[in-house]
C-alpha positions in Angstrom: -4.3 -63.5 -0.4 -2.0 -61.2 -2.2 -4.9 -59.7 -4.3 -7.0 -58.8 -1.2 -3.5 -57.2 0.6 -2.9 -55.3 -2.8 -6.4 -53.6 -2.3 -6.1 -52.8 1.1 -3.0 -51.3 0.4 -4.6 -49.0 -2.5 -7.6 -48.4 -0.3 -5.1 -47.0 2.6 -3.3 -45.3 -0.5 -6.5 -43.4 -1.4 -7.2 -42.4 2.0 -3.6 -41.0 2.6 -4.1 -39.4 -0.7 -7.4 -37.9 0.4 -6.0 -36.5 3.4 -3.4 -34.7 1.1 -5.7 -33.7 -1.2 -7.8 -31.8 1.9 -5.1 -30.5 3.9 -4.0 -28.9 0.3 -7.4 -27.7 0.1 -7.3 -26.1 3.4 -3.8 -24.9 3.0 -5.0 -22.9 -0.5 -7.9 -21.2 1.9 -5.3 -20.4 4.0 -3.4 -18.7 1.7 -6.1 -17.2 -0.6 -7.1 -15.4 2.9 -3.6 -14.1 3.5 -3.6 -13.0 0.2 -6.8 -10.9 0.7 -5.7 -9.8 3.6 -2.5 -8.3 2.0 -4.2 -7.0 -0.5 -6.4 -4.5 1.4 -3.9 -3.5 3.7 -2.1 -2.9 0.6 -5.3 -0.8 -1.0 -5.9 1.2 2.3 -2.0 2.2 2.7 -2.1 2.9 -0.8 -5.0 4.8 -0.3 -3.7 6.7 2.9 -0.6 7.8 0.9 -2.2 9.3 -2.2 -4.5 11.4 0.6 -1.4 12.4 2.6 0.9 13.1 -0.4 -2.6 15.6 -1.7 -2.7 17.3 1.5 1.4 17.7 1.3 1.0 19.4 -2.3 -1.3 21.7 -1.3 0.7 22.9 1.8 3.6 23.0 -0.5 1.5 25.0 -2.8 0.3 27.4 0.1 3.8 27.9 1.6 5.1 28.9 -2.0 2.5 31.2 -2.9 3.0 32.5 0.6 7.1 32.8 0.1 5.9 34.7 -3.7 3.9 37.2 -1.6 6.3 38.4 1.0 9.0 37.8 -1.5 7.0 40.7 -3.8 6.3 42.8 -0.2 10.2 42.5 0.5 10.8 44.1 -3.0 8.5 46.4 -3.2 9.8 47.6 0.6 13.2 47.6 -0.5 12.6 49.5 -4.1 10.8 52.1 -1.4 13.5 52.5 0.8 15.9 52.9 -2.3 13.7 55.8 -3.6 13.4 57.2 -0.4 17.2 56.9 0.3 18.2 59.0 -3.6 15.9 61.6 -2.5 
């Protein structure tokens, strides 16, 4: 009798195990798909910022070639008005 308890209790040990083993298994899916997940909202804000910080450097390059050009037409105006003002 105790050799035919000790099996059943191994037999309802393997199946507890079992269960383990596939909620472990469906746990891991779980997580590998968070993981994706993460991953390409990771990639697409990565990818949003590296467009937004090119459109930002070229506005920044605009508005300083812009502030180089007046700056110029404000000395060039002002070196006029001095020679007009000696003479």
């Amino acid at each position: 009798m105790g050799y035919e308890m000790e099996i059943r209790y191994l037999r309802n040990r393997v199946r507890e195990l079992e269960k383990q083993v596939e909620q472990l298994r469906i746990s891991r899916r779980v997580l590998m798909n968070l993981i994706e997940k993460v991953e390409k909202e990771k990639n697409t804000n990565l990818s949003r910022l590296e467009k937004e910080n090119k459109r930002l450097q070229l506005n920044n390059r605009r508005y300083a070639k812009w502030l180089i050009s007046n700056n110029l037409r404000f000395i060039e105006l002002a070196s006029q008005k001095d020679i007009v003002m000696e003479e």
